[in-house]
C-alpha positions as CSV (number, residue, x, y, z in Angstrom):
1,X,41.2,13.9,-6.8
2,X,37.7,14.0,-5.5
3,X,36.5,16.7,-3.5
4,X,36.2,16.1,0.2
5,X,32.5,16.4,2.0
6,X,33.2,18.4,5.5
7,X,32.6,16.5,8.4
8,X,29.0,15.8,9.8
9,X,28.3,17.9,12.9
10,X,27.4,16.1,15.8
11,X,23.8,17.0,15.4
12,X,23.4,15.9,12.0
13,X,25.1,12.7,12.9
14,X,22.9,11.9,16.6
15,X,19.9,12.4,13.5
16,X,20.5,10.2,11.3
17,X,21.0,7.8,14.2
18,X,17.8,8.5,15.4
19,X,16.4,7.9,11.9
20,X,18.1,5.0,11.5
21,X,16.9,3.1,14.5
22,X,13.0,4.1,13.8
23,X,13.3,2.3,10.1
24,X,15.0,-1.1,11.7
25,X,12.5,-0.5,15.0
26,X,9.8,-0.4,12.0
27,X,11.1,-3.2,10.0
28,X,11.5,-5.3,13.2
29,X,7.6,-4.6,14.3
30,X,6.1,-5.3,10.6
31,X,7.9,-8.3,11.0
32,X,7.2,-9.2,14.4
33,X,3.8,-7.9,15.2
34,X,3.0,-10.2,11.8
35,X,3.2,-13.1,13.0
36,X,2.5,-12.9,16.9
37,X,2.1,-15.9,18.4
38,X,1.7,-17.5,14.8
39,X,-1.6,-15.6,14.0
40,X,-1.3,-12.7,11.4
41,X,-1.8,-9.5,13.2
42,X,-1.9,-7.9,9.6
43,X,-5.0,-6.9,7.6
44,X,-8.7,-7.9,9.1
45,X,-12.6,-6.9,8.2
46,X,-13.5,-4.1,5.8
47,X,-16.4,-2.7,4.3
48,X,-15.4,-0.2,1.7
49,X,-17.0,1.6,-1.4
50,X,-15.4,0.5,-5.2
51,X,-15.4,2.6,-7.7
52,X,-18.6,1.6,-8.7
53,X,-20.6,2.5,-5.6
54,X,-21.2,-1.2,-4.7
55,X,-20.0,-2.2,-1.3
56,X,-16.8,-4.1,-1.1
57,X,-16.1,-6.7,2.2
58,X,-12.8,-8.0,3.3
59,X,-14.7,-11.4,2.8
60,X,-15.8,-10.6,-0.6
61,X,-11.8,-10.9,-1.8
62,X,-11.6,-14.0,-0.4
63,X,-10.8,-17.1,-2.8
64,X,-7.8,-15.3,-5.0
65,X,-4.7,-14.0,-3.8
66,X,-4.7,-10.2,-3.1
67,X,-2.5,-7.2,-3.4
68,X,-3.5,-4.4,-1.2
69,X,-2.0,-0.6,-1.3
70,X,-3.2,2.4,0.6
71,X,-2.3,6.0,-1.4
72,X,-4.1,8.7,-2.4
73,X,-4.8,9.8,-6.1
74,X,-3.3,13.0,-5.5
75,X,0.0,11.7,-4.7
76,X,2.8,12.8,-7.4
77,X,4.7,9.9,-7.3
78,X,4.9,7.1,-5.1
79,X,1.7,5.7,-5.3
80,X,1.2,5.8,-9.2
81,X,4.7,4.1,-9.1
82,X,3.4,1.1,-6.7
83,X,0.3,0.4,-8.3
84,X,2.5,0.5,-11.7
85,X,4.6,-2.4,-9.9
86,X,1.9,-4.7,-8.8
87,X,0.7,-4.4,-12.6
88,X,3.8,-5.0,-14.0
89,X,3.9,-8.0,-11.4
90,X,0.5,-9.7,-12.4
91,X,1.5,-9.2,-16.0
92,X,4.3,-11.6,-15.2
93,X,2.6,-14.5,-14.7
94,X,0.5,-14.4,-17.6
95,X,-2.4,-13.4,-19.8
96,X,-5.1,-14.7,-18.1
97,X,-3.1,-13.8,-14.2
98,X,-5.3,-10.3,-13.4
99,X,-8.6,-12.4,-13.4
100,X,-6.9,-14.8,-11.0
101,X,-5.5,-12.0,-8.5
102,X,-7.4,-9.4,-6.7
103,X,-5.5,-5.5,-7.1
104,X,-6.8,-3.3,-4.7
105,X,-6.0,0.1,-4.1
106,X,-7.4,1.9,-0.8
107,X,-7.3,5.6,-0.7
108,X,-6.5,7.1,2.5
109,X,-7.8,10.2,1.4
110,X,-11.7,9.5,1.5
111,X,-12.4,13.6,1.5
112,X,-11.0,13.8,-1.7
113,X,-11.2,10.2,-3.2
114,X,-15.0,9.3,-4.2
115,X,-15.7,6.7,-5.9
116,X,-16.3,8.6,-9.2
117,X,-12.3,9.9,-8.6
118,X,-11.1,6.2,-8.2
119,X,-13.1,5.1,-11.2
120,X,-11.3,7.2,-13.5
121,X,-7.8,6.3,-11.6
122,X,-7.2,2.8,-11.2
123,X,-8.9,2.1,-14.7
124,X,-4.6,3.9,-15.5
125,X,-3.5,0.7,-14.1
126,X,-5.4,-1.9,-15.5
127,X,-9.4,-2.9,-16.1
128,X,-9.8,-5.5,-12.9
129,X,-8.0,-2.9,-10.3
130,X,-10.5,-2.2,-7.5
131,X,-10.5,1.5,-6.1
132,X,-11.7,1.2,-2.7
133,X,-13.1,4.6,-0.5
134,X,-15.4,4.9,2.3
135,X,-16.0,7.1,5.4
136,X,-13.3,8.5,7.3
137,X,-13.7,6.3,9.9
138,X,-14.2,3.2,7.9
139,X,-11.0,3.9,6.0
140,X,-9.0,4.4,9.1
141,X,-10.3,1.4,10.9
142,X,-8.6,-0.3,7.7
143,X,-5.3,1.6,7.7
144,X,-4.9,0.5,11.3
145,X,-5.9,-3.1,10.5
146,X,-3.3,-2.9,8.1
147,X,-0.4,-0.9,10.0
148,X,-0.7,2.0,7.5
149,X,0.5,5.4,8.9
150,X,-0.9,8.4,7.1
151,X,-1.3,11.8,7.8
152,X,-2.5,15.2,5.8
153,X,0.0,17.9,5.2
154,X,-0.6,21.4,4.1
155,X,0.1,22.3,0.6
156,X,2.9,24.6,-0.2
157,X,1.8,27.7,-0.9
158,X,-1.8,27.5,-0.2
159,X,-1.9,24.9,-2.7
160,X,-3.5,21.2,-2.0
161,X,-2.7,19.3,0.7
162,X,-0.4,16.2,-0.2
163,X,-1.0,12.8,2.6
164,X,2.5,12.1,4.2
165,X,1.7,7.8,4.5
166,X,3.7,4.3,4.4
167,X,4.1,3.1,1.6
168,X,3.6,-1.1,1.3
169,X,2.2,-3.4,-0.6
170,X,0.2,-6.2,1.1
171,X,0.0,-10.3,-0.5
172,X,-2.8,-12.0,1.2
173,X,-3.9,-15.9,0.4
174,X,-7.0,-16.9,-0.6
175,X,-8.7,-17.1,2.6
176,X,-7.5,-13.0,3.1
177,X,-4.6,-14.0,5.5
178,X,-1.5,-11.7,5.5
179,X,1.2,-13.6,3.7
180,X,4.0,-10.8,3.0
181,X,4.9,-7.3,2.2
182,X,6.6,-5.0,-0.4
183,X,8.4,-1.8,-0.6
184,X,7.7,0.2,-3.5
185,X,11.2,-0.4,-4.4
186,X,10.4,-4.2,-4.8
187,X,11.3,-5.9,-8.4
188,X,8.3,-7.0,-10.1
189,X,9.6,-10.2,-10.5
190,X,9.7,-10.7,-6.4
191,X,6.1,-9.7,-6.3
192,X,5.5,-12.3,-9.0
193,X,7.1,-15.8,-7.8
194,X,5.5,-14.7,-4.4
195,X,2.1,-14.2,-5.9
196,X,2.5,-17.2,-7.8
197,X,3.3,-19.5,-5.5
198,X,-1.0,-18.4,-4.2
199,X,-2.2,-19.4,-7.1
């Protein structure tokens, strides 16, 4: 007979119902503030830094479909894991698919992240991944195009601060409209027939 859990205290309980409510209030809004009024009020002009020191415009994606996700190369584990997906997701439609589809990865961690860093990281996830970095206040003007919360949060320790941020990965059409968004826990196969149906 399995063990019983003892009952949740009424703290613990007015908690998770506070935590529940900010996820669906969050869901709702992605959802909502998408599509006000029937204009996308997702993603919008950038000028970044690739990996390659050569200047990188929210125009200069335009005429492939794009997958867009904000991280940090310091992060442990979500962000290798997304970028891993959206990969795995190109893979899917075919050989010739990653020449077809913009990957682009935006660090939200600009003090760290230079454009030497991203070099060496994105090439992990495939050779047409675009590592984008800029000025602090170039990469939060994207983030808040975007909807991306971050943060930076003390290392344990003293050791090196880790970036607390949302975690989503962006599909935009060839003319650099928000189309959709993923979780990391997405299937590659979602990410895929969704992508596809750009090219």
């Amino acid at each position: 007979m399995p063990a019983h859990l003892p009952p949740m205290s009424r703290t613990m309980k007015a908690l998770l119902g506070v935590w529940i409510g900010a996820l669906a209030a969050a869901a709702v809004w992605i959802g909502w503030d998408a599509y006000q009024g029937g204009k996308p009020a997702i993603g919008g002009p950038f000028a970044l830094t690739d990996q390659d020191g050569r200047t990188v415009t929210s125009d200069s994606l335009k005429g492939k479909p794009t997958l867009i996700y904000f991280g940090f190369t310091y992060c442990p584990d979500v962000c290798p894991t997304s970028l891993l997906l959206m990969e795995n997701a190109i893979d899917k439609l075919g050989p010739d698919a990653a020449k077809k589809v913009n990957l682009v990865f935006i660090t939200i961690d600009p003090e760290r992240d230079t454009p030497q860093l991203m070099k060496g990281y994105v090439t992990n996830f495939g050779p047409t991944f675009i590592g984008l970095t800029g000025t602090p206040q170039q990469i939060a003007d994207a983030a808040r195009a975007y909807r991306v919360y971050f943060q930076k949060v003390p290392g344990k320790d003293g050791g090196p601060y880790l970036m607390d941020h949302s975690s989503i990965v962006y599909l935009l059409d060839r003319n650099g409209r928000f189309v959709t968004h993923f979780t990391h826990e997405a299937k590659a196969e979602q990410i895929a027939a969704a992508v596809g149906k750009q090219l």
